[in-house]
Kinemage of the C-alpha trace (Angstrom):
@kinemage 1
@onewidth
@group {chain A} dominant
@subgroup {mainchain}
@vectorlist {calphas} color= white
{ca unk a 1} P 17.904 2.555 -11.010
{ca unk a 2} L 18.177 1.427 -7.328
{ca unk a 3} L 20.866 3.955 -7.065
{ca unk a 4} L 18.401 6.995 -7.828
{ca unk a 5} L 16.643 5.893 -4.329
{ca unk a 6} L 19.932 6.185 -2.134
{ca unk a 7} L 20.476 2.076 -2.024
{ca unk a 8} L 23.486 0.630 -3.602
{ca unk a 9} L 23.881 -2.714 -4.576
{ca unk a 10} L 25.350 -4.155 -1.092
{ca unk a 11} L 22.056 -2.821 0.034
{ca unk a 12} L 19.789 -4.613 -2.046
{ca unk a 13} L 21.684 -8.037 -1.694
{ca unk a 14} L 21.287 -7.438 2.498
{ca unk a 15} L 17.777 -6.930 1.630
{ca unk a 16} L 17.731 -10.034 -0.230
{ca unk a 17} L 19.464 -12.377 2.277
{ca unk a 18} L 17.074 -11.075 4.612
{ca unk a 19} L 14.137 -11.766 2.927
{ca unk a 20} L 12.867 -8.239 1.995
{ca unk a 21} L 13.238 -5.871 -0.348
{ca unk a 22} L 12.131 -5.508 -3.808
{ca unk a 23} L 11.231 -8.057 -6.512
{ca unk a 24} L 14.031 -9.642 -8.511
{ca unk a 25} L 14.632 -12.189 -11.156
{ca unk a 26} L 17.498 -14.652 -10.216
{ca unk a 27} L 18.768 -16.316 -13.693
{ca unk a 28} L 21.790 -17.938 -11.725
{ca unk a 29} L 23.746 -18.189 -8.468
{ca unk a 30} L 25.149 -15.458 -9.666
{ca unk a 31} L 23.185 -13.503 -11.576
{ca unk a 32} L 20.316 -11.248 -10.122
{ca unk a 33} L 18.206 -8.989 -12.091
{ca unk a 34} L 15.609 -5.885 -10.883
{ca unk a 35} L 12.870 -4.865 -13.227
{ca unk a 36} L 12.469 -1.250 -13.872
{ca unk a 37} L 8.894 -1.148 -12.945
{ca unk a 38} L 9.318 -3.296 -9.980
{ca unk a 39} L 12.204 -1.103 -8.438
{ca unk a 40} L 10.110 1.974 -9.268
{ca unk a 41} L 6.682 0.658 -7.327
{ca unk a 42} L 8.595 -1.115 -4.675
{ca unk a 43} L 10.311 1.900 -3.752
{ca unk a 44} L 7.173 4.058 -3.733
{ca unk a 45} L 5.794 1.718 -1.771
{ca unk a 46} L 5.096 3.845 1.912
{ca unk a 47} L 5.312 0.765 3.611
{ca unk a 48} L 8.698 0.431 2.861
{ca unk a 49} L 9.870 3.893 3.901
{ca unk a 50} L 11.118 2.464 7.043
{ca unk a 51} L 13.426 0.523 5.108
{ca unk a 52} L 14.738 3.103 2.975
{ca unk a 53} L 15.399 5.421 5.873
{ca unk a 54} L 17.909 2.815 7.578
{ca unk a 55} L 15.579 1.464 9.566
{ca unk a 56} L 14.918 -1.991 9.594
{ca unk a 57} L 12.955 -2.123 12.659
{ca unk a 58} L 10.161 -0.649 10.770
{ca unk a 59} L 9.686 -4.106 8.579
{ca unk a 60} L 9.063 -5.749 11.810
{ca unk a 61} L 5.374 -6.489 10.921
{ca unk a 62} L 5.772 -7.564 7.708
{ca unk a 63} L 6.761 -10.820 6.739
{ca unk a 64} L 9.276 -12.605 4.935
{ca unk a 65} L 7.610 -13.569 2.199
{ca unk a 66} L 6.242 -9.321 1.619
{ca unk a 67} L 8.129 -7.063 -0.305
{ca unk a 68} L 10.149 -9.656 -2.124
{ca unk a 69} L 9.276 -12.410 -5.080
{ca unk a 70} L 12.080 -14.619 -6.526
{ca unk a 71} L 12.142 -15.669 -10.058
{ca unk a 72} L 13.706 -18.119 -11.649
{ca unk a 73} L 14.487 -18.540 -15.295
{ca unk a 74} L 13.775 -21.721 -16.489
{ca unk a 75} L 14.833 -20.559 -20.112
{ca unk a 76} L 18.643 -21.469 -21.143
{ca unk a 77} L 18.054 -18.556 -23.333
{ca unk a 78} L 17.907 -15.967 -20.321
């Protein structure tokens, strides 16, 4: 789904070691997951057009902790 916005998978893991981005679900190291819905509303989101155009000078009032939400699965079932 990320890849119908223009941002490939590099892109989202920059965004991620950075602090930003969308929301995600990390089951493992190694293993990172996007929701749909999450993906869909973060990317809608006009506060992160700044982002999305290359720019990441425009995220320089938000945050760390905005835009992004780990998760991790405490189910061995996940």
């Amino acid at each position: 789904m990320a890849r119908q916005y223009g941002v490939s998978a590099t892109q989202l893991r920059q965004w991620r070691q950075r602090g930003i981005g969308p929301e995600y679900f990390q089951f493992t190291a190694r293993t990172i997951s996007y929701s749909d819905d999450y993906l869909r509303d973060w990317f809608n989101d006009p506060k992160n057009a700044g982002l999305l155009a290359g720019n990441l000078s425009g995220s320089a009032g938000t945050s760390r902790a905005e835009g992004r939400v780990s998760h991790q699965s405490t189910s061995p079932n996940r």
